[in-house]
C-alpha positions as CSV (number, residue, x, y, z in Angstrom):
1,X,0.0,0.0,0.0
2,X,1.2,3.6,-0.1
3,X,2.2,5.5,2.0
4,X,-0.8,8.0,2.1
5,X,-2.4,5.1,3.3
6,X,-0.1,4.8,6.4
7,X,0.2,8.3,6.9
8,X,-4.0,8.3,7.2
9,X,-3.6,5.5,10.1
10,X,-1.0,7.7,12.0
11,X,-3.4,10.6,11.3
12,X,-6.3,9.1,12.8
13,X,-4.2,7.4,15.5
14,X,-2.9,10.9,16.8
15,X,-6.1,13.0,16.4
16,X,-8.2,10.8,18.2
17,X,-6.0,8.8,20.6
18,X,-2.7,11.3,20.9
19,X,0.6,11.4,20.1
20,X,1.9,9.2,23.0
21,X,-0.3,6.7,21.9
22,X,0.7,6.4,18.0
23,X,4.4,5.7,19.2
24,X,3.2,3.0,21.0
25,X,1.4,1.6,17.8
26,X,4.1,2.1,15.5
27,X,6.6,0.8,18.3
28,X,4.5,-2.4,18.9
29,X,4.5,-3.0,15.3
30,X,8.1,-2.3,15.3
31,X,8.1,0.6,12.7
32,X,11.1,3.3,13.1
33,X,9.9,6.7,14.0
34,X,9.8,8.4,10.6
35,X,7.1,10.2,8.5
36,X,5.5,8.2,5.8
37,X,6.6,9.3,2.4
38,X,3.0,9.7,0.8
39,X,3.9,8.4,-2.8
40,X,6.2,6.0,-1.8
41,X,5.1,2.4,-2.3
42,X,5.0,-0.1,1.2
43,X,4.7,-3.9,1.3
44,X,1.1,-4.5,2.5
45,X,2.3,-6.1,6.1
46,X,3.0,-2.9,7.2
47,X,-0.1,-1.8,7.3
48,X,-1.3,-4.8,8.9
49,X,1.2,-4.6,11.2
50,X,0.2,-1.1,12.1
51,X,-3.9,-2.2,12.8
52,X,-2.3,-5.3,14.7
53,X,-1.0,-3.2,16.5
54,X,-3.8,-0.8,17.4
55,X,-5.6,-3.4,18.2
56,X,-3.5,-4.2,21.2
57,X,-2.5,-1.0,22.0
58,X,-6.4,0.5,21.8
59,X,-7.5,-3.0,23.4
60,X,-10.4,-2.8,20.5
61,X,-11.1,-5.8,17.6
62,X,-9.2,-5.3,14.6
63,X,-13.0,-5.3,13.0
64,X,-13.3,-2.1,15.4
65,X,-10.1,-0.7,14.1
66,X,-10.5,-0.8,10.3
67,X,-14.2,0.3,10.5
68,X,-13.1,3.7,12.2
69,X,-10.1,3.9,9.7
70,X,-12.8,3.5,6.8
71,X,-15.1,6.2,8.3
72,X,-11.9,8.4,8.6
73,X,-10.7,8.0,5.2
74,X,-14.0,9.1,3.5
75,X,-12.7,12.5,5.2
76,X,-9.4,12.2,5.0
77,X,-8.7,11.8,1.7
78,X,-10.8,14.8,0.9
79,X,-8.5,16.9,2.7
80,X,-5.5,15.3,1.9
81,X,-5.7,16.9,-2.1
82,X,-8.6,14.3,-3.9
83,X,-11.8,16.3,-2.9
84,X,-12.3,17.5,-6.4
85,X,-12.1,14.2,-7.8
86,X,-14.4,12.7,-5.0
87,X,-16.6,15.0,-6.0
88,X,-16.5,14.8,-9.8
89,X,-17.2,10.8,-9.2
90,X,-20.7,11.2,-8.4
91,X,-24.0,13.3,-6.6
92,X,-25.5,10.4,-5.4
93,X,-24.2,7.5,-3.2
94,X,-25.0,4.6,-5.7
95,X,-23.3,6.9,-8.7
96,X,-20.4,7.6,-6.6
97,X,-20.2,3.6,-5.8
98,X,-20.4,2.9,-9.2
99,X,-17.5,5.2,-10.4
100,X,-15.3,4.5,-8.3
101,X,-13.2,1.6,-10.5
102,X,-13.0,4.6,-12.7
103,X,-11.8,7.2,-9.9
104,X,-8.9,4.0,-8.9
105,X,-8.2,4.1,-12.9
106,X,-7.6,8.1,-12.7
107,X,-5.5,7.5,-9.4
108,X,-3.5,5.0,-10.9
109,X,-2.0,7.7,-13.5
110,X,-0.6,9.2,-10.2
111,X,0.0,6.6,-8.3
112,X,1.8,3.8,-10.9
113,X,2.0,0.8,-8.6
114,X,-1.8,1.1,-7.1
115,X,-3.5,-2.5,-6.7
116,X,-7.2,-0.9,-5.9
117,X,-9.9,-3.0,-5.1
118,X,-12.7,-3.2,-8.0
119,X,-16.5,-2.3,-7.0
120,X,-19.7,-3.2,-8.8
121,X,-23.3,-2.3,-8.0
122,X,-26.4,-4.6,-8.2
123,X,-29.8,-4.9,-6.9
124,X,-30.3,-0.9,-7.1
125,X,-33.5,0.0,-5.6
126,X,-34.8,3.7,-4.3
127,X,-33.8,2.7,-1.0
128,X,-31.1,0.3,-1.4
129,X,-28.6,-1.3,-2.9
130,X,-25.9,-4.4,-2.9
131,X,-21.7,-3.6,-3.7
132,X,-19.8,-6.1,-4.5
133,X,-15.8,-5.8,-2.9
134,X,-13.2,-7.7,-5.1
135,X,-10.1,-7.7,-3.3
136,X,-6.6,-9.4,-3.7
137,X,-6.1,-8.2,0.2
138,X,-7.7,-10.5,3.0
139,X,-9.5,-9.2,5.7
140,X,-10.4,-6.0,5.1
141,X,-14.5,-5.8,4.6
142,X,-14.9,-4.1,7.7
143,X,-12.8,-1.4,6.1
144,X,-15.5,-1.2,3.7
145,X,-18.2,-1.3,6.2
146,X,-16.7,1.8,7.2
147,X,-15.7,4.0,4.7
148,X,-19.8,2.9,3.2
149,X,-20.4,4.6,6.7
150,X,-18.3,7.6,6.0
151,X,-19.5,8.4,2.7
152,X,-23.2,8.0,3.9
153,X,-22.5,11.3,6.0
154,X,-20.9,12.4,3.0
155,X,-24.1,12.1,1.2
156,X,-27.1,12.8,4.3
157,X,-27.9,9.3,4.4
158,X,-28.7,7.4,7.3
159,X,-27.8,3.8,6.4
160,X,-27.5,-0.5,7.5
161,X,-25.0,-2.4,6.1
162,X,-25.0,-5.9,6.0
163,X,-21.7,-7.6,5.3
164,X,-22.6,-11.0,3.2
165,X,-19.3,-12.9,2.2
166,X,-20.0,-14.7,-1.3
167,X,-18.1,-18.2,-2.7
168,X,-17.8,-19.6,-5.8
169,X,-15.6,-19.2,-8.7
170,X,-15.2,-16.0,-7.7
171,X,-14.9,-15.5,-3.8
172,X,-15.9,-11.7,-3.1
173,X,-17.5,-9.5,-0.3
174,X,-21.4,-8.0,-0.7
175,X,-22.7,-5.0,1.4
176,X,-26.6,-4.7,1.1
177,X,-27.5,-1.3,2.0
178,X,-30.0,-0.2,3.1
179,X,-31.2,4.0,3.5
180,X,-33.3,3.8,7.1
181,X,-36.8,4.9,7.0
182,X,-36.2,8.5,8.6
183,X,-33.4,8.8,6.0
184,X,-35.4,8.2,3.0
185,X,-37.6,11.3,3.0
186,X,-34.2,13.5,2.6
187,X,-32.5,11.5,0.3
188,X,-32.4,8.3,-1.8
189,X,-29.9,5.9,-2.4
């Protein structure tokens, strides 16, 4: 993953738990105390390394963990230079779920060595709607959870998201969601 990536988790790790607190996590996971470079390419177990490592440190579930890392990216990466092309992806949350294999394609110009997931929508209703995660990295659907979360305050949505894990020929994640009831008079999916 990249390093914006990392630098996100230390982000989110000092703003809401404190400095002190972010050198333990990156100690635990046995990191040297230097700055991410943002464009600079890192093997994947860091990262994992560095939510293991929350997890201790923050005694939380590494479920916990990634889900308040996805809610923290949907802002995050706003701020961090990409708001005009989270914006141009879409006005609605099932266009902006739709584009975004082509916002990863537009990243990828930028950033060469990218491996994004790949996102489809089915099942669009009003109300609802099922994504489907492909993703070479385990474990990470509760990331997804999240960062659905995140982009649903993004939008004015109140939503539920169901996780459903799907086998077969090809093995892949499926979030049904769902706008709530007191939701769906401000907005639609």
């Amino acid at each position: 993953m990249y390093g914006l990536i990392n630098q996100a988790v230390e982000d989110l790790c000092r703003t809401k738990f404190g400095n002190a607190v972010w050198d333990r996590i990156r100690s635990d996971a046995g990191l040297p105390d230097e700055p991410f470079l943002r464009m600079e390419k890192y093997p994947d177990e860091i990262t994992y390394k560095l939510v293991g490592a929350a997890c201790k440190v923050l005694n939380l579930s590494a479920e916990a963990v990634l889900k308040e890392f996805g809610r923290f990216w949907t802002v995050y990466s706003a701020e961090a230079g990409y708001g005009e092309l989270l914006h141009s992806v879409g006005r609605t949350l099932p266009e902006f779920l739709k584009n975004l294999d082509q916002m990863h394609t537009r990243i990828q110009l930028a950033f060469t060595h990218l491996q994004p997931p790949s996102f489809t929508v089915s099942d669009e209703t009003p109300n609802s709607c099922v994504v489907h995660y492909y993703s070479e990295r385990p474990g990470l659907a509760p990331l997804v959870i999240g960062m659905l979360e995140g982009l649903s305050v993004r939008f004015r949505l109140e939503i539920d998201v169901q996780h459903v894990p799907v086998q077969g020929a090809r093995p892949h994640d499926t979030f049904h969601i769902r706008v709530r009831p007191a939701a769906a008079n401000k907005a639609t999916v």
